[in-house]
C-alpha positions, 0 to 999 in steps of 0.5 A, a space after each residue: 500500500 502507498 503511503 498517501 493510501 495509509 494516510 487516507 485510512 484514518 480519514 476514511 475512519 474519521 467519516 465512518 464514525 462521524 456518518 454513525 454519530 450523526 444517525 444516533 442523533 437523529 435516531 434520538 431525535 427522531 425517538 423524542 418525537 415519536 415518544 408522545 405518538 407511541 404514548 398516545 397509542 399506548 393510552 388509548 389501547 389502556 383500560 382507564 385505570 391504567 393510564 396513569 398507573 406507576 410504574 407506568 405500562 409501556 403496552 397494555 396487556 391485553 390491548 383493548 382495541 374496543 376502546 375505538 369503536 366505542 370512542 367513535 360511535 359514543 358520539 355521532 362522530 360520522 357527522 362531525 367527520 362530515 362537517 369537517 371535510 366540507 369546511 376543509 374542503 371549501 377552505 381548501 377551494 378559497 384559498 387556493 383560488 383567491 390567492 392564486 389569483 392575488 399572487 399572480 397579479 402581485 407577482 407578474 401584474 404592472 400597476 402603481 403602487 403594487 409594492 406598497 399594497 403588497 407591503 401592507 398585505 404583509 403587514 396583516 400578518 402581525 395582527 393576532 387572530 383575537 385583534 379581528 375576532 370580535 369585529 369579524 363576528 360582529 359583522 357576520 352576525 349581522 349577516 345571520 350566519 352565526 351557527 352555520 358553516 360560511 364564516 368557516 368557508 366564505 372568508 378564504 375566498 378572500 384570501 391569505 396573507 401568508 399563501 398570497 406571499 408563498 405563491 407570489 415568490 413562487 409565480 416570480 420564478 416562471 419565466 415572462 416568456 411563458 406568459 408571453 408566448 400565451 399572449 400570442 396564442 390569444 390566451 386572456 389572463 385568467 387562461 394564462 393562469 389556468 393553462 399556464 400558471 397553475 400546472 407550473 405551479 403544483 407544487 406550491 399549490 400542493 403546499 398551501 392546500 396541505 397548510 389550509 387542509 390541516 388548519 381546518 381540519 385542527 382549527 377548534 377556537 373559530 368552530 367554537 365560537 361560530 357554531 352553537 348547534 350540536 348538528 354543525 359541530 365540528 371533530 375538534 369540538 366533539 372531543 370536548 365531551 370526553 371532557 366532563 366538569 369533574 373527570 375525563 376519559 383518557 382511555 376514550 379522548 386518546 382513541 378519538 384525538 388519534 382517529 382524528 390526526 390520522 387523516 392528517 398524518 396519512 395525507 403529509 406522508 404522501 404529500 410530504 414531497 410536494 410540500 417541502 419543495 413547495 416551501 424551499 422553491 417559494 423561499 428562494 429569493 428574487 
């Protein structure tokens, strides 16, 4: 063996135990995330008195896996379940019409003052929820639509300051000579958009449908202020009933709180590809 071949030896060996210590560390990372879920799910397999017993049991024995049917069907989870999707939904639709639509006027439009409003746009994202929360159910109870589902639906066809900004960095990026050739073509704007933009555009589109879908789908204060109807309830309300003024169920709001984020974890697993090139490509700078 030379001798430059004996130097590399000790390098090689170097990355090899860097490369190992660096999946322990995620691997432990990884574990510190994952302890709550597996506890979650240990909970609610756990007959009641168990769940908080010491020392605690790290898997039940026998695992009760009757706690889910009778978490799901205590409570007329099917239409809180249908409630949920359709405000998810319809949030999903606005959203990602009216801030396509706004971003792409920011981004590629040529108008006085484009810059200032888009400016101001931003600006709203300093304003907590509670600042607008009073005036908003001012004005949609005097619409009379306090306990139905529109002040749930309706607002996103109006738009998202965060999404708007997502898109507009993202539209920055496809080339004018794109927009151009379709103007040639005959293509008005909204075709440009349609025929152009969007197919261009999945991936950020895929990113602010995943960011609406799981706000609606988790979203409990709006919900609870909006609907006062048992019928219009929404998931996150029903777990409220597994909480009484003097006990709770934990067996029982485990199962239901894991049904519930299930959809949500299953559609990032698949979608989760999409949504983080979405976010890096929306990030990069002009």
């Amino acid at each position: 063996m030379s001798e430059r071949g004996r130097e590399d030896i000790p390098i090689r060996r170097l990355k090899g135990w860097r490369l190992i210590l660096r999946y322990i560390l995620l691997a432990a990372a990884a574990a510190l995330f994952l302890l709550p879920l597996y506890w979650m799910i240990v909970s609610s397999l756990k007959p009641e008195y168990e769940v908080f017993a010491v020392p605690p049991a790290w898997w039940p024995s026998p695992p009760l896996w009757q706690n889910y049917r009778k978490a799901l069907t205590e409570l007329p989870f099917g239409r809180y379940a249908l409630n949920t999707i359709l405000i998810a939904v319809g949030a999903v639709i606005g959203h990602v019409v009216s801030c396509s639509l706004v971003a792409y006027g920011f981004a590629k439009l040529r108008a006085p003052g484009k810059n200032v409003l888009f400016i101001i746009l931003l600006a709203t994202l300093m304003l907590p929820y509670p600042v607008v929360m009073i005036p908003q159910y001012i004005i949609f109870s005097e619409l009379d639509w306090v306990n139905t589902l529109k002040p749930l639906i309706v607002p996103t066809f109006f738009g998202n300051a965060f999404y708007i900004f997502l898109l507009r960095q993202f539209f920055m990026q496809i080339p004018n000579d794109l927009i151009d050739a379709a103007k040639i073509d005959g293509a008005n704007l909204l075709q440009i958009i349609w025929y152009v933009i969007l197919p261009i555009s999945r991936q950020a589109i895929a990113t602010v449908a995943i960011f609406t879908f799981q706000f609606a789908w988790n979203d409990f204060l709006a919900p609870l202020i909006y609907l006062q109807d048992q019928s219009r309830y929404t998931l996150m309300l029903g777990l409220r009933f597994f909480r009484s003024s003097f006990e709770v169920n934990w067996a029982y709001l485990m199962a239901a709180s894991l049904s519930i984020a299930a959809p949500v974890i299953v559609l990032f697993f698949f979608t989760q590809r999409a949504f983080i090139s979405g976010i890096s490509m929306g990030s990069l700078k002009e």
